[in-house]
Residue frames as qw, qx, qy, qz and C-alpha x, y, z in Angstrom:
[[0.245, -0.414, -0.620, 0.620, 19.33, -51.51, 15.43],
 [0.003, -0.795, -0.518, -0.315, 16.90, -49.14, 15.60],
 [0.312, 0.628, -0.127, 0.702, 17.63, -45.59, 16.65],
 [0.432, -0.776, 0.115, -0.445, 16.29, -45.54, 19.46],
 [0.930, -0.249, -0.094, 0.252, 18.05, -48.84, 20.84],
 [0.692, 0.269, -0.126, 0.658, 21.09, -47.07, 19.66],
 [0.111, -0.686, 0.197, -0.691, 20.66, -43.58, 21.27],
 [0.659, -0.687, 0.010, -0.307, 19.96, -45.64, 24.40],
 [0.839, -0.054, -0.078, 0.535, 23.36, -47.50, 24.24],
 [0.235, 0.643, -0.055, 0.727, 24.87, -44.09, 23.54],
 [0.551, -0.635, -0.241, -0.484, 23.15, -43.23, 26.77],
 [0.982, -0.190, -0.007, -0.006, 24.24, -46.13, 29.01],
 [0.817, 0.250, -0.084, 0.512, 27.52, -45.86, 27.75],
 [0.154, 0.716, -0.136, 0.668, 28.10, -42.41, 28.83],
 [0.373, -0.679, 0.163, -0.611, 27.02, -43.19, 32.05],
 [0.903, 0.015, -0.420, 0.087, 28.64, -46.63, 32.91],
 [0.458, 0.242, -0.463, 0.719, 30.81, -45.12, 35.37],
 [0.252, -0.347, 0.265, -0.864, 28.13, -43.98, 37.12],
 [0.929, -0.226, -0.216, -0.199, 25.83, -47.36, 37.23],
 [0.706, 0.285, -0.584, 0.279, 28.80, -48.79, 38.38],
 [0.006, 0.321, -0.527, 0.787, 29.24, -46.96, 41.44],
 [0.688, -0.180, 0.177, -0.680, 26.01, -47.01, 42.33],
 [0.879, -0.070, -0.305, -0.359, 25.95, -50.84, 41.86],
 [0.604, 0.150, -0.611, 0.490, 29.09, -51.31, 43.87],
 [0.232, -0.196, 0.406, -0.862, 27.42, -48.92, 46.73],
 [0.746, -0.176, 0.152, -0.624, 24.44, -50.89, 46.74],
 [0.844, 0.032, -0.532, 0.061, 26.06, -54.40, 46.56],
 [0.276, 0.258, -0.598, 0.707, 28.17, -53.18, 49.77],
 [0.374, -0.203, 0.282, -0.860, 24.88, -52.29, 51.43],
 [0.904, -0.200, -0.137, -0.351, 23.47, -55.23, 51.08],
 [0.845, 0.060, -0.495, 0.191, 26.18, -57.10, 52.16],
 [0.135, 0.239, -0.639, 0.719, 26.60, -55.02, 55.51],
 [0.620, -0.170, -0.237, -0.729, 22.84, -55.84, 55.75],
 [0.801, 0.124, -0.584, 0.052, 23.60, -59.31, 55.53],
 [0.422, 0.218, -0.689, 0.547, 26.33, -59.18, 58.10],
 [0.265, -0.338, 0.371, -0.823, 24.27, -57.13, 60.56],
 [0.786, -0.196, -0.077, -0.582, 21.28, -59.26, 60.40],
 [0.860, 0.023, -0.509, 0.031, 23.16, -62.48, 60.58],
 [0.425, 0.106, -0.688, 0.578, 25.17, -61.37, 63.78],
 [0.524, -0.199, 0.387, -0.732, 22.12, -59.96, 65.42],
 [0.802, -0.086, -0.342, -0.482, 20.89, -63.46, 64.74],
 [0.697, 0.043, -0.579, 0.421, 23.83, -65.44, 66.35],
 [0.042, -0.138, 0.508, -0.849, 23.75, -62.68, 69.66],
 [0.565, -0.300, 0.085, -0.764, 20.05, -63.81, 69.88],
 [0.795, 0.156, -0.583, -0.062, 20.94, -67.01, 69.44],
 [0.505, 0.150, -0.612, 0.590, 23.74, -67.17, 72.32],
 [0.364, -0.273, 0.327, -0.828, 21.52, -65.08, 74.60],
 [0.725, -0.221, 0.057, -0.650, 18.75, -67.29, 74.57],
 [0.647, 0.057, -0.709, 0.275, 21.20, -70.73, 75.38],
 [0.330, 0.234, -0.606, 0.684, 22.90, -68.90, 77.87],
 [0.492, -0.393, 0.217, -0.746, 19.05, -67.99, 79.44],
 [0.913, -0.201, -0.235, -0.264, 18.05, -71.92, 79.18],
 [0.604, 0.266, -0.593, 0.461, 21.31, -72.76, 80.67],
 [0.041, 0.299, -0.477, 0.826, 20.88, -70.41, 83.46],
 [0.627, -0.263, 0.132, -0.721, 17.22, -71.40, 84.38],
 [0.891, -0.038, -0.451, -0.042, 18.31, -75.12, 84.23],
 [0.263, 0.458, -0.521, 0.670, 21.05, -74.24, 86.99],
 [0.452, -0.624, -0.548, 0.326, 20.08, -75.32, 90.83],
 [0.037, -0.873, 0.015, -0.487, 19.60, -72.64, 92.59],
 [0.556, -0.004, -0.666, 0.498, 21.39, -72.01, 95.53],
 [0.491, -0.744, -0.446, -0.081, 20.04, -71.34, 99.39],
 [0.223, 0.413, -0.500, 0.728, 21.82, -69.36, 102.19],
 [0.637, -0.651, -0.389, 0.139, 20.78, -69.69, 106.03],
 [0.125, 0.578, -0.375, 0.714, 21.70, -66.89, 107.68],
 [0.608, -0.562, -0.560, 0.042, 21.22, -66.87, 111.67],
 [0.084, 0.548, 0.203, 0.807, 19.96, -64.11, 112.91],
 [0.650, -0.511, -0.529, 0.190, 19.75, -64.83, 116.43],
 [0.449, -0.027, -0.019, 0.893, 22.42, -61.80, 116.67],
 [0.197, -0.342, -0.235, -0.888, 20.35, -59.41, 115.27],
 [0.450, -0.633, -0.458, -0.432, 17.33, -60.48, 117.40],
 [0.588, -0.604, -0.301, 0.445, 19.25, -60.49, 120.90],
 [0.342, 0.124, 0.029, 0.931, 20.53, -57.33, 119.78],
 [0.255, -0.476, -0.398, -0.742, 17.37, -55.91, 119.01],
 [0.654, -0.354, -0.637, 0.204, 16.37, -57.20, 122.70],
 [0.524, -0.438, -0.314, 0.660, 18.72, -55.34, 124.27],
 [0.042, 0.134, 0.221, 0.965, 18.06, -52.09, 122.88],
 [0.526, -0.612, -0.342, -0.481, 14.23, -52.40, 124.14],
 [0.735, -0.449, -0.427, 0.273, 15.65, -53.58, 127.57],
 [0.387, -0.317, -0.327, 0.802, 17.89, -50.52, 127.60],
 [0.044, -0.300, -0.203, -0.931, 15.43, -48.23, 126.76],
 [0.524, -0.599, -0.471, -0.380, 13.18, -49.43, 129.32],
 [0.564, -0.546, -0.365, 0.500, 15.05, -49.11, 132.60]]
């Protein structure tokens, strides 16, 4: 080996406890990366069923009857006119 190969093992070696970390900090970061991305994919997922579900859904009508309200409204002009 040449000297320099060897001064760089020397090197390397001293600091193997430090690559380490760092590669076990950055293997963790990618794998909460991972996780994040893959449940923000499944919550866009389930969002956009639950929209086609919901626009496939009848709608429903209501009838109100509001005859009440208008004979109400009636009388209130009738007693404000006498």
């Amino acid at each position: 080996m040449s000297q320099e190969k060897v001064n760089r093992y020397k090197e390397e070696k001293r600091n193997r406890k430090k690559i380490m970390a760092q590669e076990k900090r950055m293997h963790y970061a990618r794998t909460a990366c991972g996780c994040l991305i893959a449940a923000a994919l499944v919550g866009w997922a389930g969002f956009s069923v639950y929209n086609i579900y919901q626009d496939r859904k009848p709608i429903e009508t209501v009838y109100a009857d509001l005859s009440a309200i208008s004979e109400y409204e009636q009388s209130l002009v009738a007693d404000t006119e006498e």
